[in-house]
VOVEX-69457 format. One line per field, with one value per residue (C-alpha): y, z, x; residue in one letter; residue number from 1. Coordinates in Angstrom, 2 decimals. Layout:
% VOVEX-69457
yy c(Y, ...) .
zz c(Z, ...) .
xx c(X, ...) .
residu c(A, ...) .
num c(NUM, ...) .
END
This chain:
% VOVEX-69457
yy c(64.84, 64.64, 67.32, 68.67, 71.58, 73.46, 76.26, 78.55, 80.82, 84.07, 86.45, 85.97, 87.53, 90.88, 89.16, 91.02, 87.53, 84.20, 82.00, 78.86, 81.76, 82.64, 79.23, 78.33, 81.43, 79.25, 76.26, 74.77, 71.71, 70.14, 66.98, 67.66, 70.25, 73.09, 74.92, 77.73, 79.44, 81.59, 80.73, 82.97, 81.80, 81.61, 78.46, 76.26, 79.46, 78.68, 75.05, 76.47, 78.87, 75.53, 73.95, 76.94, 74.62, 71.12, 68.90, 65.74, 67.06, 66.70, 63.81, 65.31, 68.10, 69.70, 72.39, 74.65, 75.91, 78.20, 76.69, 78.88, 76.46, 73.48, 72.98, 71.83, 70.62, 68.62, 66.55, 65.88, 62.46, 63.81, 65.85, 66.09, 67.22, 70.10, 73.59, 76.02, 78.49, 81.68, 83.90, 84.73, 83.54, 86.83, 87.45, 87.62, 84.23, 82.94, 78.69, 76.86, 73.70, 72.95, 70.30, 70.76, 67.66, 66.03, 63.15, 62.51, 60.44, 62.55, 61.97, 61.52, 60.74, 60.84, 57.34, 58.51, 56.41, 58.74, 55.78, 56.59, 60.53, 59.28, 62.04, 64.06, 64.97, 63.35, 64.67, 63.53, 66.91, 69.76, 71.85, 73.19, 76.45, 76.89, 74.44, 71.50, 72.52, 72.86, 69.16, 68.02, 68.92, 67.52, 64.32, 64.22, 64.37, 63.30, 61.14, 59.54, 62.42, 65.06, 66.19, 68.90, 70.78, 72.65, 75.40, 76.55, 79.23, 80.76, 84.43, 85.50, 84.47, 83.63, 80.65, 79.27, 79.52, 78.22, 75.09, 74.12, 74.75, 72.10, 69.54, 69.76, 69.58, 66.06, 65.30, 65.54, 63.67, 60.97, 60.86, 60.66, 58.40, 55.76, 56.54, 53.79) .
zz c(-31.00, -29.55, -27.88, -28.17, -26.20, -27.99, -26.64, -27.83, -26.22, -25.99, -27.48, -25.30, -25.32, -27.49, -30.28, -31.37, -31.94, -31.29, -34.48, -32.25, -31.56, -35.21, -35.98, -33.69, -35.07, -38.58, -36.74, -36.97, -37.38, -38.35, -37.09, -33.62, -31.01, -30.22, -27.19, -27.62, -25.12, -25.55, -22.17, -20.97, -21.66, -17.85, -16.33, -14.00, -14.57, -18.17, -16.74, -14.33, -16.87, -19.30, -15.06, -15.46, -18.02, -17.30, -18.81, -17.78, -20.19, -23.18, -25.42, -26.77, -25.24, -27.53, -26.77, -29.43, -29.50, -31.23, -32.24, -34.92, -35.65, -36.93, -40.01, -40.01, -37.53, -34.70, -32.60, -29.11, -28.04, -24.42, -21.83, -19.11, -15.88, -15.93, -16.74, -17.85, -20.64, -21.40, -21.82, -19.26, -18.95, -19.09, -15.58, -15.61, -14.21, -15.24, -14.70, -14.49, -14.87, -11.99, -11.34, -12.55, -10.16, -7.56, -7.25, -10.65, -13.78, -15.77, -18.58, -19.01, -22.48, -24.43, -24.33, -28.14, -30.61, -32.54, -35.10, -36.51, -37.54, -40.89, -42.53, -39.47, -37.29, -34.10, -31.21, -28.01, -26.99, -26.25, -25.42, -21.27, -21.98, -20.98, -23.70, -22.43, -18.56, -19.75, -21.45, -18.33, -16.27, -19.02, -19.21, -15.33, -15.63, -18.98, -20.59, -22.42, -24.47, -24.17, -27.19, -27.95, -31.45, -32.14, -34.71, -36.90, -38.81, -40.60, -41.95, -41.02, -44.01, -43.81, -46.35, -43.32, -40.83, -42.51, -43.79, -40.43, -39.15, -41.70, -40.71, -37.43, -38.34, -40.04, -36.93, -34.61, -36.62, -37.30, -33.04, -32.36, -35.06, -33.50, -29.95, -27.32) .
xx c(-62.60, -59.04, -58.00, -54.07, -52.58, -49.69, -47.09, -44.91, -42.57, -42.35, -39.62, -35.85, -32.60, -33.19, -34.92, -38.42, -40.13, -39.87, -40.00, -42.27, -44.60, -44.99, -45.44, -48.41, -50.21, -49.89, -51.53, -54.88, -56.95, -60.32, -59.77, -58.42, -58.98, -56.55, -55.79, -52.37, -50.88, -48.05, -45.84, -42.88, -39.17, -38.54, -37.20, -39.96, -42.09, -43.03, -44.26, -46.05, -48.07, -48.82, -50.47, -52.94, -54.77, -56.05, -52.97, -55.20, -57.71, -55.69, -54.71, -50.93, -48.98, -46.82, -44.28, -42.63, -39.39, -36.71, -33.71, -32.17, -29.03, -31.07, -31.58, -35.15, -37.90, -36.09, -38.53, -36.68, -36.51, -35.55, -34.99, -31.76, -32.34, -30.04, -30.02, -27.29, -26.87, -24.77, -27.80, -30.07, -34.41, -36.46, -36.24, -32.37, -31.90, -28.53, -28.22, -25.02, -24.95, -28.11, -30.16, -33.89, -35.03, -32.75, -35.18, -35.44, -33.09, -30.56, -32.71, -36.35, -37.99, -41.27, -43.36, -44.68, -43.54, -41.38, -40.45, -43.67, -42.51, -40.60, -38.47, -37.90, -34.74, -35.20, -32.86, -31.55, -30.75, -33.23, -30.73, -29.97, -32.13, -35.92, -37.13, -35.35, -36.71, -39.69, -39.99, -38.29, -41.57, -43.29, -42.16, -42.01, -46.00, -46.72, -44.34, -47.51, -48.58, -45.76, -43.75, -41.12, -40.33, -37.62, -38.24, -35.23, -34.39, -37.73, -35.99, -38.97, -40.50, -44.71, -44.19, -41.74, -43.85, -46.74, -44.53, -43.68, -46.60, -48.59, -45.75, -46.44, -50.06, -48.57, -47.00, -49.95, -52.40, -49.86, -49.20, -53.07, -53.86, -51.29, -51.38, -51.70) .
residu c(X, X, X, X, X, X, X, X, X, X, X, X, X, X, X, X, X, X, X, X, X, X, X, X, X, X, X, X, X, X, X, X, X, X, X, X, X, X, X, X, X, X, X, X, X, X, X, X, X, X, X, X, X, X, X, X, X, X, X, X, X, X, X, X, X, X, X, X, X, X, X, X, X, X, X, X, X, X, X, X, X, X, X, X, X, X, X, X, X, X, X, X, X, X, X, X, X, X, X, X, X, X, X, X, X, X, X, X, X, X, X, X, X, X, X, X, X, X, X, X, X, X, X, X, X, X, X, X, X, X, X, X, X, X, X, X, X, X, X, X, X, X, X, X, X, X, X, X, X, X, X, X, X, X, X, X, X, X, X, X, X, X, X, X, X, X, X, X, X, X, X, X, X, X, X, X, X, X, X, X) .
num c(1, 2, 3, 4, 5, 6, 7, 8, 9, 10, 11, 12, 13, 14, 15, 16, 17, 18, 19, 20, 21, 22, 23, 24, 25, 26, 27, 28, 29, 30, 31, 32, 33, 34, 35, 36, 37, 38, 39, 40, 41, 42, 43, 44, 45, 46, 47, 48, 49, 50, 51, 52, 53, 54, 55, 56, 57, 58, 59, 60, 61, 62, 63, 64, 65, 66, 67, 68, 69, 70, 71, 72, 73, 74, 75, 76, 77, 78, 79, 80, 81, 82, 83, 84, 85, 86, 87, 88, 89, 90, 91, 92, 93, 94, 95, 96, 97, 98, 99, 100, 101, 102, 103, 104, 105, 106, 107, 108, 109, 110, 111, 112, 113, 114, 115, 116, 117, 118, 119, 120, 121, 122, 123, 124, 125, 126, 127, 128, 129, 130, 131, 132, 133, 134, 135, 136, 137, 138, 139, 140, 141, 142, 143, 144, 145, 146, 147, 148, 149, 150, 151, 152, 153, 154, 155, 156, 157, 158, 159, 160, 161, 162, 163, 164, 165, 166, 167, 168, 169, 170, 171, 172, 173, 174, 175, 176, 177, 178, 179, 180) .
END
C-alpha cells in the first residue's frame, strides 16, 4: 500500500486555528497509507519537524497550507528561494526579503505531473511566508514526490473542510495512480 505523509500548520498571527489543520483532521484513505503531523508555522523549523519522520519512507509528501485570499484549492507549482513577509513566524522572526539557500536556484519546482490535476488552480507562487520555505526544503530533497496545497477560505464551516479535504483525497490518488 502506498504510503503518503501530509502536514498542516499550526495556528499563526492571532488566528485561533489554522484552516490546513482543520482540513487534515477531514482526511483519510482506504487505498493509501497516512501519516499527519501538525508542524509549527516557523521558518526552516517547520522542515525540520516534517525530518523527524522518515521522508525516504514515503511515496508523496504533501504539505497543507492557509491561504485565505484564494478562492479555491491552489496546488503550487513552485517554490522561490526567498523569504519575507509583514507578519512575523511564531517565534517572532520577521524575514525581509532573505535567501532560504544561497547554493540553490531562485526557484525550485515539483517533478509531479500536475497536468494530470484537471479542474484545479495551479500556482507559481507559494507565497514568501513559512509555506513557501517549507516547499523550498521540500523540493530541495524531494522534488519527486513533494506537493504543496493552499487552503482558502473555509468560514469555518465543517462541510468546507470536509470538501477540500475529499479533493485532496482526489488529488492524491490521482498523483499515486500516475506516478513515475
Amino acid at each position: 500500500m502506498d504510503k503518503v505523509l501530509i502536514s498542516a500548520f499550526r495556528p499563526f498571527h492571532k488566528s485561533s486555528n489554522n484552516y490546513s489543520s482543520e482540513v487534515l483532521k477531514y482526511i483519510s484513505s482506504d487505498t493509501f497509507a497516512i501519516d499527519k503531523v501538525i508542524v509549527d508555522v516557523v521558518y526552516d523549523e517547520s522542515y525540520k519537524e516534517l525530518s523527524n519522520y522518515d521522508l525516504n519512507h514515503y511515496d508523496l509528501i504533501l504539505a497543507l497550507g492557509e491561504a485565505r485570499s484564494r478562492h479555491g484549492l491552489t496546488i503550487e507549482k513552485q517554490a522561490i528561494n526567498l523569504s519575507s513577509c509583514s507578519i512575523p513566524d511564531n517565534k517572532g522572526n520577521l524575514k525581509k526579503q532573505e535567501i532560504i539557500n544561497n547554493n540553490q536556484e531562485n526557484f525550485l519546482q515539483t517533478k509531479l505531473d500536475l497536468s494530470l490535476l484537471d479542474g484545479f488552480t495551479i500556482s507559481n507562487d507559494a507565497g514568501k511566508y513559512v509555506c513557501n520555505n517549507l516547499y523550498f526544503h521540500l523540493l530541495e530533497n524531494y522534488p519527486n514526490k513533494s506537493l504543496f496545497i493552499h487552503i482558502p477560505e473555509c468560514d469555518n464551516l465543517e462541510e468546507n473542510y470536509k470538501k477540500h479535504a475529499e479533493n485532496i483525497i482526489n488529488i492524491i490518488n490521482v498523483l499515486l495512480k500516475n506516478r513515475k
